[in-house]
N, C-alpha and C positions, 0 to 999 in steps of 0.2 A: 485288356491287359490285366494281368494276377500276379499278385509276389505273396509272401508269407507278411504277416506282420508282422509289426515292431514287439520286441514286448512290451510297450507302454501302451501299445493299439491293442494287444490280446489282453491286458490287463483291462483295458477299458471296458470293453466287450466282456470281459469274466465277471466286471462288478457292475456290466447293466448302466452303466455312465454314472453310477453313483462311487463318490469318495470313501472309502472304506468300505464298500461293502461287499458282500461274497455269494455267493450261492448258498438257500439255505441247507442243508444237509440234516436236519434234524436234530434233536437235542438229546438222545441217546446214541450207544455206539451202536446200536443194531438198529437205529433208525434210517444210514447211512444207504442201507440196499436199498431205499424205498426211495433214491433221487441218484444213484450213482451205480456204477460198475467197477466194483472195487475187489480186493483183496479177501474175500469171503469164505463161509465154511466150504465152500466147494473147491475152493482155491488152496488152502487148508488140507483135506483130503488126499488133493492132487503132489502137494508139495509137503508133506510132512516135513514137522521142523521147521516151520517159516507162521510167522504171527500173522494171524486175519481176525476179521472183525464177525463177531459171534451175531452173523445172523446168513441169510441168502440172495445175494440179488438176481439170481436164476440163470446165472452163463459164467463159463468158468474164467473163457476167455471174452474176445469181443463179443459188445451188443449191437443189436441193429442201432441205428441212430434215431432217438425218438423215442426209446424204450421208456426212460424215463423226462420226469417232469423239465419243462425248459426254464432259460433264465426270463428277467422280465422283457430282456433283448428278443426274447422267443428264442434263443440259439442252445441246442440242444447238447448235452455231455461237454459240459464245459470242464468240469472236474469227472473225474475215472475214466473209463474206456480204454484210450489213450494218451498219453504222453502229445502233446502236439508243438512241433518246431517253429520256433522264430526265426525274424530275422538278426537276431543280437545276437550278441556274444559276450563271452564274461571279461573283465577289465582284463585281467593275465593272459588272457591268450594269443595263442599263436594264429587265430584264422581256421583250424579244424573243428573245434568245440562250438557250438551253438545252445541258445538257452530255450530248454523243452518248458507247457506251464502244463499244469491242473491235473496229473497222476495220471493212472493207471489202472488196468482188472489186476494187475498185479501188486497194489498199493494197496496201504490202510489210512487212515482218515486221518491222520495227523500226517502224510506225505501229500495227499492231493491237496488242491486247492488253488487260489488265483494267485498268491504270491508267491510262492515257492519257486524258484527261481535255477534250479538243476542243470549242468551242463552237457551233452551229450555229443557225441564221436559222429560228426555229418557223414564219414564217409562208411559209417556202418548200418547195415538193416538191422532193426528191432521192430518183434511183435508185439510192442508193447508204445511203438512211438509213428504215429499218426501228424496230419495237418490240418489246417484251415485256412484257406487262402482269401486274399482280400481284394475286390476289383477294382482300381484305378483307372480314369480316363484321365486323357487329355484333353481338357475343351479351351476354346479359345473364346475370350471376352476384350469386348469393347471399353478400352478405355475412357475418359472421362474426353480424351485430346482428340478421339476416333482413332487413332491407333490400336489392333489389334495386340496381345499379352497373352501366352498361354497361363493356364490354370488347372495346377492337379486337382484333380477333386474325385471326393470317392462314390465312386457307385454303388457299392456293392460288400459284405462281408459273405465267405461261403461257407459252410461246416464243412469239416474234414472228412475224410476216411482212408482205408489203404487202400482202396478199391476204387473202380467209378461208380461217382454218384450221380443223382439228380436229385432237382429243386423241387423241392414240397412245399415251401411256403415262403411268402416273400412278406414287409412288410415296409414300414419308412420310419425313420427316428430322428426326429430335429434336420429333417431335409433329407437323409443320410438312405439309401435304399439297402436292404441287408438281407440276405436269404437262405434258408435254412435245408442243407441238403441232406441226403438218405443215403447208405451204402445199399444195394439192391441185395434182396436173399438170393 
C-alpha cells in the first residue's frame, strides 16, 4: 500500500532525519544549478520578465531524477524539479488545497526548500507539481499476552515523478527501507 506523505514525514525526509537541517544548496546564488533544478538563465530566456537565478542547471523544465547530487537519505531532487504533494492541508481550509514542499524548475532559491509550506488547488494539473509516495504495511505482531495487534509500519519511501518510474536504488535508515526512483527518458 502507498499514500503521499504527511508534511512532517516529507519534512523529515527533506532534512535527512536531522533537526534543522536542509539540503545543502551551495553558498552562492549561481551555486544553486549545481544541486537543484530551478528557475535558471534558461528559464529566464524562456519567460522574459520573471527573476532566475544567474547561472544554468541545464533543462529548462523537468530533470531526469538523479541529475543532481542526492540528500544524505540518498533521495534525490528533494528541492527543484518539482513541487511535490502532501498529504496535509493548510489550517483554513476547505478540503481542496493541499500543502506542496521543496519548489520547482520554475522557482528561485529563496522559494525552494524543505520548509516552505505553499498551498495548491488538488483538483488542478501543473507541470510544475509532482509526488513521492510512501509505502506502508500492515504487519501483524505478537503481543506480550499471545494475542495478535496490528502495526503500521513503514517500508518504504519512493521518489516522485509525473511519469512512471522505477527503482534505482534502495537502502535502510534506522530499520526504515526507502528507495530511490527514476522517471525513464
Amino acid at each position: 500500500m502507498y499514500r503521499l506523505p504527511t508534511e512532517r514525514e516529507w519534512e523529515y525526509a527533506g532534512r535527512s532525519g536531522k533537526t534543522g537541517g536542509k539540503p545543502y544548496l551551495g553558498n552562492r546564488p549561481e551555486d544553486i544549478c549545481k544541486y537543484a533544478n530551478v528557475a535558471d538563465e534558461r528559464f529566464g530566456a524562456a519567460y522574459p520578465g520573471n527573476w532566475f537565478e544567474p547561472c544554468d542547471d541545464g533543462y529548462l523544465y523537468t530533470s531526469p531524477v538523479g541529475t543532481y547530487p542526492p540528500t544524505d537519505f540518498g533521495l534525490y531532487d528533494i528541492v527543484g524539479n518539482v513541487r511535490e504533494w502532501t498529504d496535509s492541508f493548510p489550517d483554513d481550509d476547505d478540503g481542496d488545497y493541499y500543502i506542496t514542499k521543496g519548489g520547482s524548475w520554475q522557482e528561485r532559491r529563496n522559494s525552494v526548500g524543505v520548509t516552505a509550506q505553499p498551498a495548491n488547488d488538488a483538483r488542478m494539473r501543473r507541470t510544475w507539481i509532482g509526488f513521492r509516495v510512501r509505502s506502508v504495511t500492515e504487519t501483524r505482531a505478537e503481543r506480550q499476552d499471545g494475542r495478535a495487534e496490528g502495526i503500521l509500519a513503514v517500508a518504504g519511501y519512493l521518489s516522485y515523478g509525473t511519469l512512471p518510474c522505477t527503482c534505482v536504488d534502495t537502502y535502510l535508515d534506522e530499520g526504515d527501507a526507502w528507495m530511490v526512483l527514476t522517471i525513464p527518458a
